[in-house]
Residue, then its C-alpha position, 0 to 999 in steps of 0.5 A: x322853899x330851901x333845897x336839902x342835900x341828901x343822899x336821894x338827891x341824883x334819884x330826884x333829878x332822874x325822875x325829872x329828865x328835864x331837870x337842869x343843873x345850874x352848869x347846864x343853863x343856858x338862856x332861853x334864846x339859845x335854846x330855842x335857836x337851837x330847837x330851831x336849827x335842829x328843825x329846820x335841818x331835818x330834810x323830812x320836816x316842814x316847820x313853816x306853822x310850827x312856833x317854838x318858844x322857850x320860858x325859864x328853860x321850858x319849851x311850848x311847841x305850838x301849831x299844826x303837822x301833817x301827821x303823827x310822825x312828824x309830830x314826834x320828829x319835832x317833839x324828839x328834837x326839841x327834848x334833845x336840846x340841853x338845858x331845858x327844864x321842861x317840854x310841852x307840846x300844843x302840836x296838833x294834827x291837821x286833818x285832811x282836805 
């Protein structure tokens, strides 16, 4: 599949916030040690059962959470990392004992 050059070429790529220019690639292992950092630096966040991994610039979070919050406290991190080309999330909340 060819690429064209247009002059729509910046309103596809803000319609995909995860769209990485070729200047803003970074490996794969980079960007998950950073999705990694930013976690475990957030004093309000516990990620012994949470899994990052990180395939062609895209992010699979996986695991389980306490609750809704910290859910979106992780999901907010790891979209924050540059050069990601995309971001799912398998986090699912724990229920109660």
């Amino acid at each position: 599949m060819q690429r064209h050059h247009t002059s729509h070429a910046s309103t596809s790529s803000e319609k995909n916030p995860f769209k990485a220019s070729e200047s803003q690639w970074r490996p794969d292992a980079e960007i998950r040690a950073e999705i990694q950092r930013r976690l475990s630096e957030d004093p309000l966040l516990d990620i012994s059962g949470i899994f990052v991994t990180v395939s062609d610039g895209r992010v699979l979070l996986e695991g389980s959470v306490e609750n809704d919050e910290v859910k979106r406290r992780i999901e907010t991190h790891s979209r924050q990392v540059s050069g990601i080309s995309g971001h799912d999330s398998n986090l699912c909340i724990r229920k109660p004992r």
